[in-house]
C-alpha positions in Angstrom: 0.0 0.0 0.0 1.2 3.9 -1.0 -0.1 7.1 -0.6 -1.1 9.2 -3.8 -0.5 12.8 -2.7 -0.3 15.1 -5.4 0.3 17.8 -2.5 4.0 16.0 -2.2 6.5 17.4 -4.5 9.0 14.7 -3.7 8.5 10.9 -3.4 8.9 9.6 0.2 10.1 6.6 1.4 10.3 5.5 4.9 13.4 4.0 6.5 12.2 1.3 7.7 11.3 -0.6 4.5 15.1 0.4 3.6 17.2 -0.6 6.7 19.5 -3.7 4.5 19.7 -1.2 1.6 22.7 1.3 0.5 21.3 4.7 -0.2 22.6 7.3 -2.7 23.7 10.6 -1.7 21.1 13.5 -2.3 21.1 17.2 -1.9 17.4 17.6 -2.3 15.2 19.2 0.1 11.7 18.4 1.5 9.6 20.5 3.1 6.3 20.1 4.4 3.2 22.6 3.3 4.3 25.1 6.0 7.8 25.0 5.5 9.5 22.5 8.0 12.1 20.6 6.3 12.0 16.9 6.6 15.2 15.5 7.5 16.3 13.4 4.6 18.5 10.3 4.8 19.3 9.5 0.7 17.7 8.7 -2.4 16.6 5.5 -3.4 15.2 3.1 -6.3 12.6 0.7 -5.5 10.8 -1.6 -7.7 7.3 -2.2 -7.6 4.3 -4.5 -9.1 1.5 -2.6 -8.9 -1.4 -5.3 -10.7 0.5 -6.0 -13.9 2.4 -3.5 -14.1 6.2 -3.8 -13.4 7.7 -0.6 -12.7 9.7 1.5 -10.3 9.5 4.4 -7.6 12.8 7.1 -7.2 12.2 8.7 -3.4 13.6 10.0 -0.7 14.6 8.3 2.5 13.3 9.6 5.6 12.2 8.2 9.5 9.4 10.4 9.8 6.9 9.0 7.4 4.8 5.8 8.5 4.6 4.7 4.5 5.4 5.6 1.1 4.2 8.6 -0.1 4.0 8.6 -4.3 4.3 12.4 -5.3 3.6 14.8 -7.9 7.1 13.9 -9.3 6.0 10.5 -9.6 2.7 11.3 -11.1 4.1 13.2 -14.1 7.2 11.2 -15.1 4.4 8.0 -14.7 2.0 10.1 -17.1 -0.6 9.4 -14.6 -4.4 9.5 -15.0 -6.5 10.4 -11.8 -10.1 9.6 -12.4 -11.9 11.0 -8.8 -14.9 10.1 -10.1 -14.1 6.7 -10.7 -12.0 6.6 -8.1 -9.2 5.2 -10.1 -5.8 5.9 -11.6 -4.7 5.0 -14.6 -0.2 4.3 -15.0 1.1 3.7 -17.9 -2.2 2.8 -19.9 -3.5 0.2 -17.4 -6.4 1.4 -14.6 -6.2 0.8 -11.2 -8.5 1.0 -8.6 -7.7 3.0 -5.3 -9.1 2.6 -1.8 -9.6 5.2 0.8 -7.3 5.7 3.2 -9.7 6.9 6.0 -11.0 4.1 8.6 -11.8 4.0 12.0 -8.3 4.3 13.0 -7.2 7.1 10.9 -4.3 9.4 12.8 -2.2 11.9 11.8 0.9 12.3 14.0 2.4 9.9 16.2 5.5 10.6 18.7 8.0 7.8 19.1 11.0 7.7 20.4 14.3 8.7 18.9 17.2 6.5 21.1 16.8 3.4 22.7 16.0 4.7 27.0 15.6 2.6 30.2 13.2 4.4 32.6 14.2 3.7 36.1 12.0 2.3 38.4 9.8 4.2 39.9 10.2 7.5 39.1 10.1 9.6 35.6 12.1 11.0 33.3 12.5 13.4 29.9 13.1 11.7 26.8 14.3 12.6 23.6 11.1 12.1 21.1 10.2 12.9 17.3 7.0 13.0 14.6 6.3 10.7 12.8 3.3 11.6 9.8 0.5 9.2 8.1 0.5 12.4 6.0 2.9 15.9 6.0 0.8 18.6 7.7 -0.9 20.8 6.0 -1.1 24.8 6.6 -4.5 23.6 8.9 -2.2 22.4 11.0 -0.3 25.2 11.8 -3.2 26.9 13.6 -3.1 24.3 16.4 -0.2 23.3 18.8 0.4 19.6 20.1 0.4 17.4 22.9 0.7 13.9 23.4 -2.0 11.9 25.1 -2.6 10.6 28.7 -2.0 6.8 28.4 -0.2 3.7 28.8 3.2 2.5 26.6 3.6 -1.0 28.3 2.4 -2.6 31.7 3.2 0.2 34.4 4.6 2.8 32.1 3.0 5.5 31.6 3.0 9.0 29.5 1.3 12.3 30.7 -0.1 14.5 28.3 2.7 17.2 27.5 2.6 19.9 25.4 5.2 19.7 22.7 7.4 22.2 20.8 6.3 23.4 17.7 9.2 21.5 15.7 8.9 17.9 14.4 11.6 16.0 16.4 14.2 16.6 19.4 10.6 16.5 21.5 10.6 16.0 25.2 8.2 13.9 26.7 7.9 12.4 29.8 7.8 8.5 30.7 6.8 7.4 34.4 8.0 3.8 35.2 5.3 2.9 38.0 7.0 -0.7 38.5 9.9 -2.5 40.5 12.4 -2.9 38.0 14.3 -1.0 35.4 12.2 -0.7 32.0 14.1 -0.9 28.8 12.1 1.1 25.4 13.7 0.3 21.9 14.1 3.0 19.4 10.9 4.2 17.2 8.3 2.9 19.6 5.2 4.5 19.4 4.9 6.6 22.8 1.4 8.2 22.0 -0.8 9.8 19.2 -0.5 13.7 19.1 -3.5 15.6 19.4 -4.2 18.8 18.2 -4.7 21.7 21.3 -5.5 25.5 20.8 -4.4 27.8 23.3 -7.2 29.5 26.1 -5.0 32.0 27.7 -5.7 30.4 31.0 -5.2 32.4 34.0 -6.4 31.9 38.1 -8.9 34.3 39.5 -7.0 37.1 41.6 -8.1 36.4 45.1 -11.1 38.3 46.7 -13.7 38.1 49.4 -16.5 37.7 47.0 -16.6 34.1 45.2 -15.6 34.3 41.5 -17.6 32.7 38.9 -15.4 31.0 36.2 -15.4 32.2 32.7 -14.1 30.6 29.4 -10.8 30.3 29.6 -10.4 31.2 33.3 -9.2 28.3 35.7 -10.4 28.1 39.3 -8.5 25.9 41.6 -11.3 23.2 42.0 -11.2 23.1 37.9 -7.3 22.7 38.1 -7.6 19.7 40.8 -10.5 17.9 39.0 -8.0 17.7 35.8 -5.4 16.7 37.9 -7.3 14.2 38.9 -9.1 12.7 35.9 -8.5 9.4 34.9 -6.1 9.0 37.9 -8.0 5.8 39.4 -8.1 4.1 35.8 -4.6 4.7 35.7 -3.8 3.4 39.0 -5.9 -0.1 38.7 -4.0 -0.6 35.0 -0.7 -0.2 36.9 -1.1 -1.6 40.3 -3.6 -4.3 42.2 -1.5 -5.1 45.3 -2.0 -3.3 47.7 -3.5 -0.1 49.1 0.4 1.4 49.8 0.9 0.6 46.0 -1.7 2.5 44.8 -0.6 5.4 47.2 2.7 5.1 45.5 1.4 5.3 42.0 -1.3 8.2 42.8 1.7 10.3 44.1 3.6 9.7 41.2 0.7 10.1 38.7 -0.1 13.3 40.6 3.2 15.3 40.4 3.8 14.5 36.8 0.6 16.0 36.0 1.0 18.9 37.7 4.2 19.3 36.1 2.6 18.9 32.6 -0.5 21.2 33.7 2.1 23.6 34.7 3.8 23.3 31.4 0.8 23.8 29.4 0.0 26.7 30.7 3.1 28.3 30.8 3.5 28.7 35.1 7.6 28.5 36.6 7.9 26.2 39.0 10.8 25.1 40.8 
């Protein structure tokens, strides 16, 4: 399976369908619709069957593409035939018929990591994470920034949300190792799907005698605690059914990293 994007100027191949092939040198550039370059790693041929048709795709090497993206490049020099009607394509005289790409479990952005890490036990610690696309954002994206989500990598490690730089890789996120042991993460495994968040200017109430009602956008401290506090007890019987001072442990820990990610979010020092 390939992506037709006629929005991608340059054929892209990911590196992992590469890794036992010798790449050529290449000074071309690739940059997404809003102008972030996509590391490249080289240039490649690759030969395809596509129905009955034997044939071959010229793209560019990179890690942060999920699958191969056929571009305009391709298109042309293939003297391609898009029928969107029909919802088929014709290459090199013989029709073929395409299938949409969107299903239930459609995303667009996914963080993994960029180095092997081990997470000690118990506690939590940055990590050095990057993008990688299902397809190259658009300029719609720009409007939004982005933040991993709340969940679960493995059995007792977890990821907060956290808000991430508006760049597509050195990211930092944040791992929690709720377990015992040491736990060891390979190299490009998925960490959490990004999700798109638009900034409300959040700001606490200034303190007064009166009780303050709170507005869009304004955050009161029983609104900060019940975010805090959401999803907590699923968390905590995923991660631990021992005992009652387990639990304790693992609320504690779940508490502080979300606190440091709420404080992050919203722009507030802390020491």
């Amino acid at each position: 399976m390939a992506l037709l994007d006629t929005g991608c100027t340059q054929t892209l191949v990911p590196g992992k369908f590469v890794l036992k092939h010798v790449l050529r040198q290449s000074d071309k550039r690739c940059t997404d619709a809003i102008g972030t370059n996509i590391p490249i790693k080289g240039e490649i041929d690759l030969p395809v069957v596509i129905g009955s048709t034997v044939t071959s795709i010229t793209g560019l090497v990179t890690d942060y593409v999920a699958e191969i993206m056929i571009g305009i490049d391709w298109l042309q020099s293939h003297r391609c035939i898009w029928d969107f009607f029909s919802k088929s394509i014709e290459i090199e005289g013989t029709r073929h018929h395409l299938v949409s790409k969107r299903s239930p479990t459609y995303w667009c952005r996914r963080v993994i990591l960029s180095e092997d890490v081990d997470v000690p036990p118990r506690s939590d610690m940055n990590v050095s994470a990057q993008y990688v696309f299902d397809v190259l954002p658009t300029v719609d994206d720009s409007k939004f920034d982005w933040a991993t989500e709340t969940g679960q990598v493995r059995g007792g490690l977890l990821v907060p949300r956290t808000l991430l730089p508006r760049r597509i890789n050195n990211l930092p996120v944040r791992l929690l190792n709720t377990t015992e042991v040491p736990v060891r993460v390979a190299k490009a495994t998925v960490v959490s799907e990004a999700v798109p968040m638009v900034a409300t200017g959040v700001r606490m109430p200034e303190d007064s005698d009166q009780p303050t009602t709170p507005v869009k956008g304004e955050a009161t401290e029983e609104s900060i605690v019940e975010e805090l506090l959401s999803g907590v007890d699923e968390s905590i019987s995923e991660t631990t059914r021992n005992s009652e001072e387990d639990s304790s442990k693992v609320f504690c820990c779940l508490f502080q990293i979300r606190a440091r990610s709420w404080l992050d979010r919203h722009r507030y020092a802390y020491d």
